[in-house]
LOLUM-506799 format. One line per 4 residues: number of its first residue (from 1); their letters; for each residue x, y, z of C-alpha. Coordinates in pm, whole numbers, plus 32768, in hexadecimal, padded with zeros to 4 digits. Example, Ala and Ser with C-alpha at 12.3 -4.5 7.8 and 13.67 -1.06 7.14 Angstrom:
1 = as = 84CE 7E3E 830C | 8557 7F96 82CA
END
This chain:
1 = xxxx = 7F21 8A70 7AC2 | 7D94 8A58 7AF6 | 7D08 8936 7B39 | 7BCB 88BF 7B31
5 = xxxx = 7B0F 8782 7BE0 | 7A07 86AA 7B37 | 797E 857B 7BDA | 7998 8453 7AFC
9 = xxxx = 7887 8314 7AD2 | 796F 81E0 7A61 | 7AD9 817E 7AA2 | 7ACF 8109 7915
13 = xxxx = 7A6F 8273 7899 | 7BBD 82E0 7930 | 7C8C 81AE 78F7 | 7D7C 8219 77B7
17 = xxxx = 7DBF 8362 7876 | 7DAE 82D9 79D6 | 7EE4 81E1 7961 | 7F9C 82CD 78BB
21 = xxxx = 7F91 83AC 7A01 | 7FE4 828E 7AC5 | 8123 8260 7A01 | 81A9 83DA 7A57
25 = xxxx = 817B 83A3 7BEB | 8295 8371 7CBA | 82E6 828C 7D6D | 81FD 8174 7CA6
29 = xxxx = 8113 80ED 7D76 | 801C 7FBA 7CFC | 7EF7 802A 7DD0 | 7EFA 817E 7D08
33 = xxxx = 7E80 80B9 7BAE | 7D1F 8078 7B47 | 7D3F 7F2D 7B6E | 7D6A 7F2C 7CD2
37 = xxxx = 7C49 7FFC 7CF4 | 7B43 7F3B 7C13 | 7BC7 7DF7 7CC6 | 7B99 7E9B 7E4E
41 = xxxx = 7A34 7F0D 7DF4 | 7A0B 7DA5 7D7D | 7A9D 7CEC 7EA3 | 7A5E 7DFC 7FE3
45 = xxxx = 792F 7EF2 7F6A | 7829 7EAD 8039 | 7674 7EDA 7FC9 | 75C6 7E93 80DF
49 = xxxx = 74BD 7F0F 81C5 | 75BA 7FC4 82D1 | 76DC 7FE7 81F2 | 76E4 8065 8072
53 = xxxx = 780C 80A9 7FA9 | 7821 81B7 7E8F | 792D 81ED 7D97 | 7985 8341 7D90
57 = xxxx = 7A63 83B4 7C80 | 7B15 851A 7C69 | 7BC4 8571 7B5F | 7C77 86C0 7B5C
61 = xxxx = 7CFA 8771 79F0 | 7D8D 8894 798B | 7D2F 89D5 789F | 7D74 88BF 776B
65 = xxxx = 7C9C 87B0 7803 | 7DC4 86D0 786F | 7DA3 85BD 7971 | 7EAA 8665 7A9B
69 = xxxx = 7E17 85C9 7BB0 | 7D1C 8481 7C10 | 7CC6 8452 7D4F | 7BCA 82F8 7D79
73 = xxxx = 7AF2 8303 7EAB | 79FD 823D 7F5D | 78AF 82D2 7FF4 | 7844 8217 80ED
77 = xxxx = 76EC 8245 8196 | 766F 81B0 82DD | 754E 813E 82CD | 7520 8121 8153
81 = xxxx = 73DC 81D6 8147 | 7341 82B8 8212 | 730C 8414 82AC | 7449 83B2 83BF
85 = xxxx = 7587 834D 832B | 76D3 83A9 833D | 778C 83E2 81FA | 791D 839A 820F
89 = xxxx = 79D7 83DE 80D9 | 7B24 8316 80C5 | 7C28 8280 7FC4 | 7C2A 8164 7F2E
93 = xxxx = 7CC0 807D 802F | 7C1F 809D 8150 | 7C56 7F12 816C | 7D2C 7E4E 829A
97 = xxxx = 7E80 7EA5 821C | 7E95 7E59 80C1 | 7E81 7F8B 8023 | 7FCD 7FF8 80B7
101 = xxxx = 7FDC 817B 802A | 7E96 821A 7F71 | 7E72 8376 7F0C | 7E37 845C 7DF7
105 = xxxx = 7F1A 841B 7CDF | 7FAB 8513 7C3D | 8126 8565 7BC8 | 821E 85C2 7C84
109 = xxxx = 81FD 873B 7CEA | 8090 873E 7C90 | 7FFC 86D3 7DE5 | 8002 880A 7EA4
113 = xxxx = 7F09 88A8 7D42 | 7E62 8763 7D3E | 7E0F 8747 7EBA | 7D8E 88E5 7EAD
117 = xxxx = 7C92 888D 7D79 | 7C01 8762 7E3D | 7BE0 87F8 7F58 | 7B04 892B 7EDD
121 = xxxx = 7A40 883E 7E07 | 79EA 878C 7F65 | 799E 88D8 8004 | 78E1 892E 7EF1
125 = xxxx = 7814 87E3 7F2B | 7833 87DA 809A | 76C3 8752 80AD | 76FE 85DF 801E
129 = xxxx = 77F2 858C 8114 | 782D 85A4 82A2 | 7997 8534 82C4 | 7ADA 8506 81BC
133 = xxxx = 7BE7 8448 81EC | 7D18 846A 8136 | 7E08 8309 817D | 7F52 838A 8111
137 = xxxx = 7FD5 8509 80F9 | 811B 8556 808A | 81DF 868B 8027 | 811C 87F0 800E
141 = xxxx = 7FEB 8753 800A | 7FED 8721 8171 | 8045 88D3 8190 | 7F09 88C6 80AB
145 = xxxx = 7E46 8838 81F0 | 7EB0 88E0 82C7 | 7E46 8A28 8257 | 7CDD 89DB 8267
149 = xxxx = 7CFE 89A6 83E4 | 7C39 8898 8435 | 7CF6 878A 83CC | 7D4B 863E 84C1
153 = xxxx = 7E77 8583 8488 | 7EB8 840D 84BE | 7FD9 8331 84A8 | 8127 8360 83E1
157 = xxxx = 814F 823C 82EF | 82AC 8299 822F | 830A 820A 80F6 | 844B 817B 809E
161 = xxxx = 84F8 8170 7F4D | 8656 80E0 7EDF | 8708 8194 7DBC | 87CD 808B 7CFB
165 = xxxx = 8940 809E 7C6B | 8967 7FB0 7B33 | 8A0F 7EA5 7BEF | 89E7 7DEF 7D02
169 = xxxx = 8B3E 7E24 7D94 | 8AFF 7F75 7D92 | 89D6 7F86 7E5D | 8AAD 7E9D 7F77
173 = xxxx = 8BA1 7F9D 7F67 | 8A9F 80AE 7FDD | 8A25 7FD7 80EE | 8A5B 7FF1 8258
177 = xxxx = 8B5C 7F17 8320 | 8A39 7E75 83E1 | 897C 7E20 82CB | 8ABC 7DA2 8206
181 = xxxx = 8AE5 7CB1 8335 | 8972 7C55 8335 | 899E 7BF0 81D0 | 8ADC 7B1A 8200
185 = xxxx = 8A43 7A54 8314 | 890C 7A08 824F | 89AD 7999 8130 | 8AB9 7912 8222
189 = xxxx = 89FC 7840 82FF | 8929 7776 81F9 | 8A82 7713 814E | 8B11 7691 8276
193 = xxxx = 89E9 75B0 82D2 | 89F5 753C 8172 | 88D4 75D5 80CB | 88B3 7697 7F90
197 = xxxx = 879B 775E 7F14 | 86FC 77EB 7DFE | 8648 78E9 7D94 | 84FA 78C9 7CD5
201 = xxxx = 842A 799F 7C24 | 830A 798C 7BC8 | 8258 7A60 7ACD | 814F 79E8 7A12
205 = xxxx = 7FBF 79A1 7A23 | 8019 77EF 7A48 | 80E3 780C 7B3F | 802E 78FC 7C21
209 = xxxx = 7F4F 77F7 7CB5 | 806B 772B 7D6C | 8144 7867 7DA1 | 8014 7913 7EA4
213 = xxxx = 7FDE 77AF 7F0A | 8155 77BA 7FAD | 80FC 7936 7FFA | 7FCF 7901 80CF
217 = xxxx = 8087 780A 8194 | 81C8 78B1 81DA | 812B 79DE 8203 | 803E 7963 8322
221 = xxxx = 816D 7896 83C5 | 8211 79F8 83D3 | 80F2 7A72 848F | 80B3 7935 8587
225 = xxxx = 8241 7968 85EB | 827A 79D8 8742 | 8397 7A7D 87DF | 83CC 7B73 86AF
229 = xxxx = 8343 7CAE 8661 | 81C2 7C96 8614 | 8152 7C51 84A1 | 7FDD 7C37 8472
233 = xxxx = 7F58 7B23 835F | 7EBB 7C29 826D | 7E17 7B1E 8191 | 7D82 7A1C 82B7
237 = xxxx = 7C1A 7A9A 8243 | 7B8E 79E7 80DF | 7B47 7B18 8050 | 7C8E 7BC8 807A
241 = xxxx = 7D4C 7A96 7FC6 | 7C29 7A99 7E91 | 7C92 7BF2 7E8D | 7E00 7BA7 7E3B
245 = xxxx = 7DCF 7A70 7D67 | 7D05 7B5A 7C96 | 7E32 7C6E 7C97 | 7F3D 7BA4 7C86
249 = xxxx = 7E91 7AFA 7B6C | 7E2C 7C1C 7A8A | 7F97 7CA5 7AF4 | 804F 7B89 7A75
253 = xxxx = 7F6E 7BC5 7914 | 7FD1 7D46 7918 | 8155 7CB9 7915 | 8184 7D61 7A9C
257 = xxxx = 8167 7C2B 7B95 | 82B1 7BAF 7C5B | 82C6 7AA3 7D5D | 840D 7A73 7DBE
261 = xxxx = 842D 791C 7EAE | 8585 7898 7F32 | 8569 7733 7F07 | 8662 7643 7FDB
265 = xxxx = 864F 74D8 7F9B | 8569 74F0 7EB7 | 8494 7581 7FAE | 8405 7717 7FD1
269 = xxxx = 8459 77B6 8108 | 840E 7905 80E8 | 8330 79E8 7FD6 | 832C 7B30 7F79
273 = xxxx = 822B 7BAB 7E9B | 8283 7CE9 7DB0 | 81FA 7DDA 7C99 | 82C8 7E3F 7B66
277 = xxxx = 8239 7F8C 7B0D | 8322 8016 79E4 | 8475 8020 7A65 | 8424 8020 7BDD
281 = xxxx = 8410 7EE3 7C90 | 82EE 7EE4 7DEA | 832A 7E07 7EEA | 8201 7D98 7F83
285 = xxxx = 81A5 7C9B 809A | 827E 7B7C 8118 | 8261 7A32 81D3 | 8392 7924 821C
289 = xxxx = 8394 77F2 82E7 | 83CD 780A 8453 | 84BB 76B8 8440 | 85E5 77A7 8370
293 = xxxx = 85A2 789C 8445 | 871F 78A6 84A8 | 87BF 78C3 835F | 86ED 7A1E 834F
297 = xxxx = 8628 799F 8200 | 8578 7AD8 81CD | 8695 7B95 81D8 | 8752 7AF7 80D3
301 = xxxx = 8602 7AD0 7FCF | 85D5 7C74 7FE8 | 8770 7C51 7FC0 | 871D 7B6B 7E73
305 = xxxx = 8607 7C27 7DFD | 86D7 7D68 7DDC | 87D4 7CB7 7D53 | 86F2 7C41 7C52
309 = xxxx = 863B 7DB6 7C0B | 87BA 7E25 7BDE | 87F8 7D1F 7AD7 | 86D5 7D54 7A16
313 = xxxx = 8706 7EDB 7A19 | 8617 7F43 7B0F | 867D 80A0 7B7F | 85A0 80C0 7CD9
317 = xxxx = 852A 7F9D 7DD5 | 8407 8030 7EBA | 840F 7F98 7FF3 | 82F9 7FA1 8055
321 = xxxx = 8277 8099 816C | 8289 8062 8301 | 83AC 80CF 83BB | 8473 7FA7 8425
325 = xxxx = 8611 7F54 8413 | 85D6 7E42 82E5 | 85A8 7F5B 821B | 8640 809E 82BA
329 = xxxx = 87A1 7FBB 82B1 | 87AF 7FF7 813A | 87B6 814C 8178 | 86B4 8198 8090
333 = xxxx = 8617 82FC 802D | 84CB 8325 8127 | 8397 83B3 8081 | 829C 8428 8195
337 = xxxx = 8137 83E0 81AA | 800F 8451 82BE | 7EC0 8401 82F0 | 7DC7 8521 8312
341 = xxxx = 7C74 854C 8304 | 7B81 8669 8356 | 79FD 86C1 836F | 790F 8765 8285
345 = xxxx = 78DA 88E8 82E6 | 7776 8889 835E | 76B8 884E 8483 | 7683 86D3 841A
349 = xxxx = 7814 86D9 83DA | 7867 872A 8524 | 776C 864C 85EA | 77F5 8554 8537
353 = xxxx = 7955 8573 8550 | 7937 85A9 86C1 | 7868 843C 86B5 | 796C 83C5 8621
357 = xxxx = 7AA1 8462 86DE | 7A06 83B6 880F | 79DB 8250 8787 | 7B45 825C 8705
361 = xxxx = 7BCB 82C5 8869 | 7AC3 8172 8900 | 7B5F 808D 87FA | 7CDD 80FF 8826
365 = xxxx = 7CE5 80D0 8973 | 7C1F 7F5A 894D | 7D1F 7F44 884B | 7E53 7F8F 8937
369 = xxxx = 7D92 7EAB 8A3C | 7D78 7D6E 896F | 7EEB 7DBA 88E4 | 7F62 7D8D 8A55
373 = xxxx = 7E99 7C6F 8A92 | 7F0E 7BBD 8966 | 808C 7BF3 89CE | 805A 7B69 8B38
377 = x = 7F7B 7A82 8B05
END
């Protein structure tokens, strides 16, 4: 199969194709549509005098002129004018964590093709950029890499899918003995205190408003808990929470938005929100309330919510990447993912890559230093 690499102006010229393309990836992933990455130019491209944002489009076809591959890049240059700049080239989603997985999309078994035809188009225009960074590599692609030689890799950030049975029962009869257990004693210890709960969700444009309302504050009560494992309030800035109004919004008009809450007493106590995309269900981030923290809340909402996807046919919940037991206990198929990124074949390339080698190894180890600091302080 040749392939061939054009570079495209607007996400709107590609947006019939681009969606259809979408819809033959696997896993589904919401960050891979067009409307994530109109609404992220929107909410985190930057046009300034130190910082400018470009939208870089490349769209790779075939001998008929068929869309195989997309792959939708920023260029960012620093300053934004100027003999001196450095010029990174990364995905979309270069943002604090919400773009979970970004990479070129393509269908399954086309990445390693895909990933070749991108690559010489960027050798063949190694002079418009200094560095490229490529947020998550999975499959041959990463062999791809490799074989130019010069390629640096960063951290592993697996992906974690559930297959699903038609019926609940049997998915529980899959399931390990310690997460069986973990299951009983949720719904266990809420019925012996008295409490029952219910599951909510929501779906459509009026009722998103309220729904992130209980989001943002679960989710940053998550975060402010201490004496568990360290979650990090993704949305505390303004502009990350415009961001997902506006996606949760235009999501919940495109039929795809789930927030699933667990409501006791009339009360939510733990959120999670979620992305129908076909017959695949993403879970995305979470928050609960530190006061039913015992009766493991967040356990038993994921529990609900594949209940729920198993009910109304779903045939795949994506867990969401991050290795962690909540979701290696379902014993779920692992899909993995690397960062890499690697420098122009120039002069200005490797000056600048070195710069930059350097001020990563300064800010990891400020990093590690105000990470210990913060846990004995």
């Amino acid at each position: 199969m040749k392939l061939t690499v054009d570079r495209v102006a607007s996400p709107e010229a590609l947006r019939p194709e681009w969606e259809q393309l979408e819809q033959a990836t696997f896993p589904r992933l919401p960050f891979s549509s067009p409307r994530w990455t109109s609404l992220w130019l929107r909410h985190f491209g930057q046009d300034r005098a130190l910082l400018r944002d470009e939208l870089v489009l490349y769209a790779v076809r075939d001998e008929t002129g068929k869309l195989r591959g997309l792959s939708p890049m920023i260029l960012t240059h620093r300053p934004s004018i100027g003999p001196v700049q450095t010029r990174m080239l990364r995905m979309i989603g270069a943002d604090p964590n919400i773009t979970e997985l970004s990479g070129p999309i393509c269908a399954p078994g086309d990445g390693p093709a895909v990933m070749e035809a991108l690559l010489a188009h960027l050798e063949a225009h190694a002079g418009t950029w200094d560095l490229v960074f490529f947020n998550s590599v999975r499959d041959g692609a990463g062999a791809v890499l490799d074989r130019r030689g010069d390629v640096h890799w960063g951290r592993e950030s697996p992906d974690f899918v559930l297959k699903l049975p038609a019926t609940w029962d049997a998915l529980k009869a899959t399931l390990g003995r310690n997460l069986k257990e973990s299951l009983r004693k949720c719904y266990n210890s809420l019925k012996r205190d008295g409490h029952t709960f219910e599951l909510r969700v929501r779906t459509g444009p009026d009722e998103m408003r309220e729904a992130l309302a209980h989001f943002f504050r679960l989710h940053a009560a998550r975060a402010n808990l201490s004496g568990t494992v360290d979650h990090l309030d993704v949305f505390e800035l303004d502009r990350s929470r415009n961001f997902l109004r506006d996606c949760m919004n235009e999501a919940a008009r495109a039929g795809e938005a789930r927030v699933f809450q667990l409501v006791i007493g009339g009360k939510v106590v733990a959120t999670r929100l979620a992305f129908a995309l076909g017959d695949q269900l993403y879970l995305y981030f979470s928050g609960f309330d530190p006061e039913w923290k015992q009766y493991s809340v967040m356990t038993t909402t994921v529990a609900e919510a594949i209940r729920w996807a198993i009910e109304n046919r779903f045939t795949l919940v994506n867990l969401s990447p991050g290795r962690d037991v909540s979701k290696t206990r379902w014993d779920p198929e692992e899909i993995p993912y690397r960062q890499a990124w690697l420098p122009s074949r120039s002069l200005r390339g490797a000056l600048v890559h070195r710069a930059y080698v350097g001020l990563g190894d300064r800010t990891s180890r400020l990093g590690r230093m105000i990470s210990f600091a913060r846990r004995h302080s």
